[in-house]
Backbone as ProteinMPNN parsed JSONL, in Angstrom:
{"seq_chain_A": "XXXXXXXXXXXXXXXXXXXXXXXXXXXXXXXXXXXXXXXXXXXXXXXXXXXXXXXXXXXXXXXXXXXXXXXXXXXXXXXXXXXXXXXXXXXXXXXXXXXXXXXXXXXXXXXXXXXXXXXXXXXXXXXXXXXXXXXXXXXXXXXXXXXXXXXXXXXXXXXXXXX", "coords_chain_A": {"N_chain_A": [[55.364, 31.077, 44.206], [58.053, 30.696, 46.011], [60.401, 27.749, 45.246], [63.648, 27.246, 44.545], [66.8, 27.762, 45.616], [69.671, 29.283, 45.212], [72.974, 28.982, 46.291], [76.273, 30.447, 46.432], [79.365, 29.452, 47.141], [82.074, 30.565, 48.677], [82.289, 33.449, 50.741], [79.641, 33.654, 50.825], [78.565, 31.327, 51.997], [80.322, 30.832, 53.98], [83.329, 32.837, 55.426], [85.54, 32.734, 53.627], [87.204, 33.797, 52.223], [88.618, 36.1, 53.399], [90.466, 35.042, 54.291], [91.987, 33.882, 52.003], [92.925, 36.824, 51.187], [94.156, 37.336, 53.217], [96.936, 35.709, 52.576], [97.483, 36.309, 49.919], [98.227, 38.85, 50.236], [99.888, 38.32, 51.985], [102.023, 37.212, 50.521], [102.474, 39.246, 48.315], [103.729, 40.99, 50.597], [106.445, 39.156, 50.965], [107.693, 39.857, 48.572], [107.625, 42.763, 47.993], [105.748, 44.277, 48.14], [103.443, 46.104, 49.563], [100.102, 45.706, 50.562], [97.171, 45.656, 52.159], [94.846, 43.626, 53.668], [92.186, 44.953, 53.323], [92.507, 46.707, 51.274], [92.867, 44.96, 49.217], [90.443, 44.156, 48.808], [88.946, 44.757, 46.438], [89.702, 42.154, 44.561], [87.824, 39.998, 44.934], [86.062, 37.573, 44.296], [86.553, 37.153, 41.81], [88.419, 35.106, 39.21], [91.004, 33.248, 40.039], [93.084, 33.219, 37.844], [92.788, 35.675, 36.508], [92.686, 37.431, 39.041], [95.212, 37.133, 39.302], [96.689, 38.152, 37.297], [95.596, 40.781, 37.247], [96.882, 41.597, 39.401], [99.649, 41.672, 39.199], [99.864, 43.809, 36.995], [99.162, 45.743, 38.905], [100.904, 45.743, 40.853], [103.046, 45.936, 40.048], [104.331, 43.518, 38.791], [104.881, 41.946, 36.562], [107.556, 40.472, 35.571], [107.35, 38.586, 37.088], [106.615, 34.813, 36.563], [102.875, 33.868, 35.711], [101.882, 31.301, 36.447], [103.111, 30.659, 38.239], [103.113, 32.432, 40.233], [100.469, 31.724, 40.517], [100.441, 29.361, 41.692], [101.434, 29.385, 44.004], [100.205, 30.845, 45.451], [97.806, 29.183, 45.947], [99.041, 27.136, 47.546], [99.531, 28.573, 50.0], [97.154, 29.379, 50.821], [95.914, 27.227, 50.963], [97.21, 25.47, 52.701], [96.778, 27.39, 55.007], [93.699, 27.352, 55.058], [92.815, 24.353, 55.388], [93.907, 24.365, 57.888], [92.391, 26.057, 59.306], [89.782, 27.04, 61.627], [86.37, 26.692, 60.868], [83.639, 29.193, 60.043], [80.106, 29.116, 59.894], [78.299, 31.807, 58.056], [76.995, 34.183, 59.683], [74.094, 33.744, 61.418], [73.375, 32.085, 59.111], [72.824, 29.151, 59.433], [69.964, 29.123, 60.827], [68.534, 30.659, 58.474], [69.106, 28.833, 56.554], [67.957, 26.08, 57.727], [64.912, 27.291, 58.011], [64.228, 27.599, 55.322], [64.791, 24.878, 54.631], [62.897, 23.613, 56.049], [60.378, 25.156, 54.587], [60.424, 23.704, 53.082], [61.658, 24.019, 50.133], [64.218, 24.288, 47.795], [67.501, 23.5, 47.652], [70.655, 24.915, 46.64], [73.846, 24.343, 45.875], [75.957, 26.246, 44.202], [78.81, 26.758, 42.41], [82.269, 28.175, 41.707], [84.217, 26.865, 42.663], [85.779, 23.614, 43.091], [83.92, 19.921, 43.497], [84.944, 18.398, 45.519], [85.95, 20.409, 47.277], [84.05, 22.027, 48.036], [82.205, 19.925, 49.293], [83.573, 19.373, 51.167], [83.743, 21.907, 52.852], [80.709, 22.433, 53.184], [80.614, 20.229, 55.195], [82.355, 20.502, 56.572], [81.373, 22.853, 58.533], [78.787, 21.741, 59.123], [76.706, 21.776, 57.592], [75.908, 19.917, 55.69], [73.526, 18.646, 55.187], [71.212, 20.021, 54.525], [71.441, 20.685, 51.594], [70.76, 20.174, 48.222], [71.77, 20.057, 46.079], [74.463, 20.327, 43.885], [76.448, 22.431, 41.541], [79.441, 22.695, 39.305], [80.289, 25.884, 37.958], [81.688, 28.514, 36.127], [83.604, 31.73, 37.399], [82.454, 34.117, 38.706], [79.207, 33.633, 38.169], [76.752, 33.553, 35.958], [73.698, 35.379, 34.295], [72.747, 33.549, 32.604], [73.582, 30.633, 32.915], [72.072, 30.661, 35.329], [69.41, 30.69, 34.405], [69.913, 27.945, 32.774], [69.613, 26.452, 35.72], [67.315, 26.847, 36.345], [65.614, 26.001, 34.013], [65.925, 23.236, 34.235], [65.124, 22.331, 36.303], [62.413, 22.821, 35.811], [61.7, 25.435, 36.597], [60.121, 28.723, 36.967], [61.075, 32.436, 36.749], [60.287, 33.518, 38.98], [60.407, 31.995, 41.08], [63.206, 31.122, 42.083], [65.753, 32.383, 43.888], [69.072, 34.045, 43.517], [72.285, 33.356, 45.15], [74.824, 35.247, 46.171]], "CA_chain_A": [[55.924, 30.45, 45.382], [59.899, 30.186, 45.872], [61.224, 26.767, 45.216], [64.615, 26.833, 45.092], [67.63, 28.721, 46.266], [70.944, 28.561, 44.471], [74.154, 29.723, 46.922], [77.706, 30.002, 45.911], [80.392, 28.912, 48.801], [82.784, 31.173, 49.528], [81.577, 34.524, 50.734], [78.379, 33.24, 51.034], [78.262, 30.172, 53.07], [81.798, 31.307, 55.219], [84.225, 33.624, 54.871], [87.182, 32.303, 53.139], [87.981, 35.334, 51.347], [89.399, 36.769, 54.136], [91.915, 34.193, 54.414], [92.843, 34.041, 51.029], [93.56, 38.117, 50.467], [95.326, 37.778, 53.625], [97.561, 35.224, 52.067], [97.59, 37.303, 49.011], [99.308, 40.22, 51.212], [101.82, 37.972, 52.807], [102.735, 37.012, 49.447], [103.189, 40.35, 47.949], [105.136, 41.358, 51.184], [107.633, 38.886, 50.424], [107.782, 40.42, 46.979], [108.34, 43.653, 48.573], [104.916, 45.005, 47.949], [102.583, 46.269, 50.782], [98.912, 45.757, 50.747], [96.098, 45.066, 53.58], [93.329, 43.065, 53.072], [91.197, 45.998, 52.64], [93.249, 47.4, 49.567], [93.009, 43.976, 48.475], [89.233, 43.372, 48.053], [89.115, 44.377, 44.755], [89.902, 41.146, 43.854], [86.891, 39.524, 45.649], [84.717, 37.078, 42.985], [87.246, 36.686, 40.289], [88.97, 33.661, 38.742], [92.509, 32.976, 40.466], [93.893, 33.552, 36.889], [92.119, 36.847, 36.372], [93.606, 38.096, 40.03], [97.071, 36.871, 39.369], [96.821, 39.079, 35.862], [95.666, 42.204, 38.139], [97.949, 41.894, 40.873], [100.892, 41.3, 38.592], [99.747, 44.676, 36.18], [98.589, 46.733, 39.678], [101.979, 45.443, 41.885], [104.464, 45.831, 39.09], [104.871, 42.249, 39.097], [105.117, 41.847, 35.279], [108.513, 39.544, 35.281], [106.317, 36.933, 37.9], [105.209, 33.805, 36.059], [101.385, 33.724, 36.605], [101.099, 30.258, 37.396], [104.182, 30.441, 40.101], [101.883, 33.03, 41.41], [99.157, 31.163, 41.31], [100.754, 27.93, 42.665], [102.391, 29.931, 46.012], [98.473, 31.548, 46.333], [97.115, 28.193, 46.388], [99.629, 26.324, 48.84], [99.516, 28.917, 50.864], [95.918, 29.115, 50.882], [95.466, 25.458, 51.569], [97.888, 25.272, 54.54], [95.594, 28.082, 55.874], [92.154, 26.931, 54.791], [92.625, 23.186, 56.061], [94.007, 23.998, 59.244], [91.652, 26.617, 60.642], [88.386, 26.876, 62.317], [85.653, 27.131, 59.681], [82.656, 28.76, 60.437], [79.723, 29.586, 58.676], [78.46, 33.55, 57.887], [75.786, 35.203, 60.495], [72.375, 33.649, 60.6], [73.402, 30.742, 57.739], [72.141, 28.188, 59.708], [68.961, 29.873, 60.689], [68.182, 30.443, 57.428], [68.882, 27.465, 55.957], [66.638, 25.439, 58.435], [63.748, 28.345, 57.493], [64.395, 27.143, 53.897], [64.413, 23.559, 54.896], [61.429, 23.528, 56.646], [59.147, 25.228, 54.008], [60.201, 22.673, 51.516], [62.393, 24.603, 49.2], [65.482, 23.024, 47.159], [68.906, 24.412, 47.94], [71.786, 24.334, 46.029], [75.402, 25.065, 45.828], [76.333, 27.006, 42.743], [80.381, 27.679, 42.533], [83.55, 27.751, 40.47], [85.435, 25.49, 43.235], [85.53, 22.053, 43.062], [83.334, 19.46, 44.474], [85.457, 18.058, 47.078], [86.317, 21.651, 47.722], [82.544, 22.709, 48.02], [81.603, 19.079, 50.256], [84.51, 19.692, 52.467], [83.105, 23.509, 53.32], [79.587, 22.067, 53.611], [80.959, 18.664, 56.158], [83.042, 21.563, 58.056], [79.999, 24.09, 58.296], [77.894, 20.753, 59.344], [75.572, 22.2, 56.912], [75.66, 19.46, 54.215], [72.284, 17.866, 55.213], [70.413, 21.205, 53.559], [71.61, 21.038, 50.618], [70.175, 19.28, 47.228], [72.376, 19.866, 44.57], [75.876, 21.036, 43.553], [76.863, 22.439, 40.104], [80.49, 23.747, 38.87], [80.094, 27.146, 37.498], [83.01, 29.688, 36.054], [83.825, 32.23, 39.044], [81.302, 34.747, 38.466], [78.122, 32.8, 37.945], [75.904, 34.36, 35.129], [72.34, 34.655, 34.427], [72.59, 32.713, 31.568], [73.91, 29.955, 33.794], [71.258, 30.734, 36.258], [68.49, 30.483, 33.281], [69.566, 26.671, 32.583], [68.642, 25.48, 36.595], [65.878, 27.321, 36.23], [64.938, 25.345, 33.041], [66.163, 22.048, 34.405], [64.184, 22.394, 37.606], [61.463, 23.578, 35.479], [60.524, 26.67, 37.844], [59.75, 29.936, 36.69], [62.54, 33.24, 37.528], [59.944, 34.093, 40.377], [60.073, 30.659, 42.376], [64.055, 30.515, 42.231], [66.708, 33.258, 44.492], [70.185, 33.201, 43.89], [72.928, 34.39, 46.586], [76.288, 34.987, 45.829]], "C_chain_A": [[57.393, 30.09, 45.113], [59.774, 28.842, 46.031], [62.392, 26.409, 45.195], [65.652, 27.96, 45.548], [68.93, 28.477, 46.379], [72.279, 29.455, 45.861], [75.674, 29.233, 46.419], [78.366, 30.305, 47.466], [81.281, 30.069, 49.513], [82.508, 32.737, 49.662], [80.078, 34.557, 50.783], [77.859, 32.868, 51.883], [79.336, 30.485, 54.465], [82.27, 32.217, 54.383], [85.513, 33.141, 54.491], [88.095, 33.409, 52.374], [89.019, 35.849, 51.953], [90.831, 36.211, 54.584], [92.604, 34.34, 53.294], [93.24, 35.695, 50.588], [94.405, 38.229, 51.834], [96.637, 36.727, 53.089], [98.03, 35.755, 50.818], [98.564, 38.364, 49.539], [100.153, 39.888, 51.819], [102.24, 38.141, 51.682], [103.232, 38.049, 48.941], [104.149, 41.117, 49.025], [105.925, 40.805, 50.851], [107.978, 39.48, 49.136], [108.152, 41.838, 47.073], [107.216, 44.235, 48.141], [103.722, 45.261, 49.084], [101.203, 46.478, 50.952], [98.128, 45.442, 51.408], [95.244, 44.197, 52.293], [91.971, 43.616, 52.784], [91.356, 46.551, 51.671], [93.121, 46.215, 48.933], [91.484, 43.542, 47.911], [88.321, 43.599, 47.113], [88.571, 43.448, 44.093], [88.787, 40.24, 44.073], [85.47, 38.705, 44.215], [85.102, 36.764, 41.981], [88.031, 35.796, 40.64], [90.269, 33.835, 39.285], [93.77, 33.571, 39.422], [94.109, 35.515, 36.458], [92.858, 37.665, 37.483], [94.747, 37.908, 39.701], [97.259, 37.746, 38.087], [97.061, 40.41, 36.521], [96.435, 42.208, 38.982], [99.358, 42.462, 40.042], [100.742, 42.977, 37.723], [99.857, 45.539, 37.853], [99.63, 46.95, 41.087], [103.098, 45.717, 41.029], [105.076, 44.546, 39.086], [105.131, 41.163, 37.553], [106.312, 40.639, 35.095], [108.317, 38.651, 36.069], [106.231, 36.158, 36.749], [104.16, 33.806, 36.941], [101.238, 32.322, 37.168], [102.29, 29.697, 38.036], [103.401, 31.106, 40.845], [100.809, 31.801, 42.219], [99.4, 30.059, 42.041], [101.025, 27.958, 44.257], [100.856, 30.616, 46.539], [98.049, 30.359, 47.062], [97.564, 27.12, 47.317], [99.878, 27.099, 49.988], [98.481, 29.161, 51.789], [95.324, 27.782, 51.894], [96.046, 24.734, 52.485], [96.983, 26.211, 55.154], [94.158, 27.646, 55.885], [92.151, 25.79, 55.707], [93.127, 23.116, 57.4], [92.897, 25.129, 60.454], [90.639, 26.584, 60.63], [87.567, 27.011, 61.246], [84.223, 27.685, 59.903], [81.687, 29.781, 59.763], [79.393, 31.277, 58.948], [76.848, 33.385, 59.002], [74.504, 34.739, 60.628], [72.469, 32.568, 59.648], [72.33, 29.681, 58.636], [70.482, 28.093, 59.847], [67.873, 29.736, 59.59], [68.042, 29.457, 56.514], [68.084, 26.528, 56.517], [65.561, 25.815, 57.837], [63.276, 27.61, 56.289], [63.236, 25.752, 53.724], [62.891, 23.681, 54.927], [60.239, 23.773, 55.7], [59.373, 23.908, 52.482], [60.698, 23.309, 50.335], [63.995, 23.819, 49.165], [66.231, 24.026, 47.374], [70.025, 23.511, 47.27], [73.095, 25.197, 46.096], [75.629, 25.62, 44.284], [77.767, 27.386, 42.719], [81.344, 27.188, 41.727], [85.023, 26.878, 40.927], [84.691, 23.947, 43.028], [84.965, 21.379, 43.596], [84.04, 18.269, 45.736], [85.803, 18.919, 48.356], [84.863, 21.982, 48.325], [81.91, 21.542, 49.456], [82.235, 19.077, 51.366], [84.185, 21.322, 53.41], [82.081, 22.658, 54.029], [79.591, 20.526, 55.221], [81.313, 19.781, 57.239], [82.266, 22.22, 58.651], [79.518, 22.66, 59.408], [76.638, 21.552, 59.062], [75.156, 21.069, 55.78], [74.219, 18.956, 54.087], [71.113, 19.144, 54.659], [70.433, 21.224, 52.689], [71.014, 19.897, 49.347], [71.277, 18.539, 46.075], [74.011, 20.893, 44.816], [76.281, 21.119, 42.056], [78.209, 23.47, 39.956], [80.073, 24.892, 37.965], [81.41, 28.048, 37.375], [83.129, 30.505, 37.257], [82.922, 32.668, 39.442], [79.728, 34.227, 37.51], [76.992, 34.2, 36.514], [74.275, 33.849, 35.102], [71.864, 33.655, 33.491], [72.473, 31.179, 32.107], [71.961, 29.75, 34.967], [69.453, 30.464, 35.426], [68.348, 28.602, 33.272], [69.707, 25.839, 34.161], [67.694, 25.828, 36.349], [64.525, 26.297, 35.568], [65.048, 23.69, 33.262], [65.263, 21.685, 35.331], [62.621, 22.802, 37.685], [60.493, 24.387, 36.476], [60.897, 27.681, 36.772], [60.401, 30.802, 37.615], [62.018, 33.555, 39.073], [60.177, 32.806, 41.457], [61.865, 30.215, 42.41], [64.68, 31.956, 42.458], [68.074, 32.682, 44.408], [70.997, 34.091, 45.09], [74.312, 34.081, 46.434], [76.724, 36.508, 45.641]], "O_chain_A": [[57.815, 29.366, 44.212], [59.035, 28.513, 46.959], [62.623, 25.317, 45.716], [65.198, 29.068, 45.833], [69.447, 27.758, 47.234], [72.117, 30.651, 46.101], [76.094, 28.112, 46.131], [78.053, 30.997, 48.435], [81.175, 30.392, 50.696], [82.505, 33.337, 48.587], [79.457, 35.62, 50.772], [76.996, 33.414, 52.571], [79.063, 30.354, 55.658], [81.984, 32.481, 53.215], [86.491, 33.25, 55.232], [89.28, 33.629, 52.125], [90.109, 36.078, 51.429], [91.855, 36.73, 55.028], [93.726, 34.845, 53.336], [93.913, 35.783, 49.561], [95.314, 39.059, 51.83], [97.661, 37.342, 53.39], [99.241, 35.59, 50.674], [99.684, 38.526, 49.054], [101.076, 40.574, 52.258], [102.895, 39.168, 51.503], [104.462, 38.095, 48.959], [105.133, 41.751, 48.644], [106.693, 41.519, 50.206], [109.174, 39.254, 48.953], [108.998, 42.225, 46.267], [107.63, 45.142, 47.419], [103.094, 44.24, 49.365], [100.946, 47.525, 51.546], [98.294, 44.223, 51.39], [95.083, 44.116, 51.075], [90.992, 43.088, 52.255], [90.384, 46.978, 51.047], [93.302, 46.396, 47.729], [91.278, 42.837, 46.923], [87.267, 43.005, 46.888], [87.579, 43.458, 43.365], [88.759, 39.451, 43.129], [84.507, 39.159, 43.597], [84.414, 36.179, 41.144], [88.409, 35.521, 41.779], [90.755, 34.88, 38.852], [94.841, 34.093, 39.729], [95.077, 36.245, 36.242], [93.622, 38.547, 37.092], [95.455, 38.892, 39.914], [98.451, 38.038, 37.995], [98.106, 41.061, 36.514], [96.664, 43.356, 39.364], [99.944, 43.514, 40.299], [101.836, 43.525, 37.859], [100.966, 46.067, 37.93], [99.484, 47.757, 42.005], [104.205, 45.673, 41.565], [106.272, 44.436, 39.355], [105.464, 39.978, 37.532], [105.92, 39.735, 34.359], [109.073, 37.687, 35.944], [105.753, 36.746, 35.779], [104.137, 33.774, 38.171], [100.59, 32.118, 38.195], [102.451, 28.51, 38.318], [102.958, 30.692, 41.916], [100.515, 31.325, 43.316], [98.666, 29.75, 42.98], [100.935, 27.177, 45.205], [100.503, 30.823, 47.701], [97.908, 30.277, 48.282], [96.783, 26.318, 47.828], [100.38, 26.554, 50.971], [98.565, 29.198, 53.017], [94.69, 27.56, 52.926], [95.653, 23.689, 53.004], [96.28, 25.667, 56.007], [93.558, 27.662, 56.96], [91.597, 25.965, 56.792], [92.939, 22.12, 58.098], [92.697, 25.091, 61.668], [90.141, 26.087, 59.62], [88.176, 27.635, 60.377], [83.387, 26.786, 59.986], [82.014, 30.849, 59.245], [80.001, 31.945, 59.784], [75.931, 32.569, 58.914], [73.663, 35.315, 59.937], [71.369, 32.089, 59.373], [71.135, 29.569, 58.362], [69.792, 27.285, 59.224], [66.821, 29.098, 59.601], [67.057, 29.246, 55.806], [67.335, 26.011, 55.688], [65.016, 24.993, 57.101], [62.164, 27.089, 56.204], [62.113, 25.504, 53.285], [62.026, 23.803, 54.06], [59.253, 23.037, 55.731], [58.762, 23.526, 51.484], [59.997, 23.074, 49.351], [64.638, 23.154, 49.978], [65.891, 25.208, 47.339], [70.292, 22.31, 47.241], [73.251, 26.398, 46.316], [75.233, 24.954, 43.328], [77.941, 28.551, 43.077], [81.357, 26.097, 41.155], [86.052, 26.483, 40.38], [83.565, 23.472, 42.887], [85.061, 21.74, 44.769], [83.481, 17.557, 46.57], [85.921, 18.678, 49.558], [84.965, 22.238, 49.525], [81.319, 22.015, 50.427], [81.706, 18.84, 52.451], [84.521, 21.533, 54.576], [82.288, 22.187, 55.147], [78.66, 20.143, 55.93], [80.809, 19.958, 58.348], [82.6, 22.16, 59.834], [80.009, 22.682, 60.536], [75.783, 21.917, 59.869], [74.19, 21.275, 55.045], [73.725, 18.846, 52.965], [69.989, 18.692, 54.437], [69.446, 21.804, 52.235], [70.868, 18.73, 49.708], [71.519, 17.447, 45.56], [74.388, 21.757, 45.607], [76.44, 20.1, 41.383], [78.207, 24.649, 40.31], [79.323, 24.514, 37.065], [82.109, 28.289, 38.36], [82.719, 29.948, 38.275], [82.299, 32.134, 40.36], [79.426, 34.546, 36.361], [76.8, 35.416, 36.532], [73.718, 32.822, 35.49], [70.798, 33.043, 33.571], [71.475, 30.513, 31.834], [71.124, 28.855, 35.086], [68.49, 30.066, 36.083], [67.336, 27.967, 33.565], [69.903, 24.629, 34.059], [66.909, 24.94, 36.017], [63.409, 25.956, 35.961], [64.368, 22.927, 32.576], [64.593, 20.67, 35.139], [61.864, 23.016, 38.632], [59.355, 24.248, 36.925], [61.757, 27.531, 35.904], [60.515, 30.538, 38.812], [62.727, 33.766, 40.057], [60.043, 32.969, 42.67], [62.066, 29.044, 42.733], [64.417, 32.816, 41.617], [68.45, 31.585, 44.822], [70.605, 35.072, 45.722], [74.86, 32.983, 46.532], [77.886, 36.785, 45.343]]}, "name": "protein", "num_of_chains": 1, "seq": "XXXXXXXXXXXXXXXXXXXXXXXXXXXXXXXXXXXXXXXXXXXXXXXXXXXXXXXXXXXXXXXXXXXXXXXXXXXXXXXXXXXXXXXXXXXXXXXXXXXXXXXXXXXXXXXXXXXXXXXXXXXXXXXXXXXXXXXXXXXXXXXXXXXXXXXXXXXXXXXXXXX"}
């Protein structure tokens, strides 16, 4: 019997992605480099640091500092993120009720922050589903996914993750 049901936030719960690779593609226009947000999603799941490495090798952007990059990603980001509409992915709600209802634990699993993660979930007006929240590197592993398992003492069949 499933018991719980781990989800990571962005790309999951909403689409924020799509904001941040188009912010990504302004940025390299100013830089004089021309990429959509479909040439861009690549980058989709990795660490901020990790993209700003690849961009910088895959843009010719080698004489960038990475963390000017990353500082002009993330204020540009976060003027876009906090001012627009937020809403969740296809069916989330749906599903998460479904969840609810049979009595299964839900959790957030992600490598943003938890003001970052409660501010999604408040915007969404999803937070009342949820159980738990744990920071995790970008790309969540099963190793990772092993110690809720073992904390929550369930067994791999009674726990789905989604990310």
């Amino acid at each position: 019997m499933l018991k719980a049901v781990l989800f990571d936030c962005d790309g999951v719960l909403m689409d924020s992605e799509s904001i941040y690779l188009s912010c990504v593609s302004q940025i390299l226009g100013t830089l004089g480099k021309l990429a959509s947000v479909e040439e861009l999603a690549y980058l989709i799941g990795a660490d901020i640091h990790v993209i700003t490495e690849r961009l910088k090798q895959d843009f010719g952007l080698e004489n960038y500092d990475t963390e000017e990059l990353i500082r002009v990603q993330r204020t540009l980001f976060n003027e876009r993120f906090y001012r627009e509409k937020l809403t969740p992915m296809d069916g989330l709600e749906g599903f998460l009720e479904s969840l609810k209802k049979e009595g299964i634990l839900l959790a957030v699993v992600s490598s943003s922050g938890q003001d970052y993660v409660e501010y999604v979930l408040d915007r969404l007006r999803i937070r009342e589903y949820f159980n738990l929240y744990r920071r995790q590197p970008a790309v969540p592993s099963p190793s990772q996914t092993c110690t809720w398992r073992q904390s929550g003492g369930w067994e791999s069949t009674q726990m789905r993750r989604w990310w």
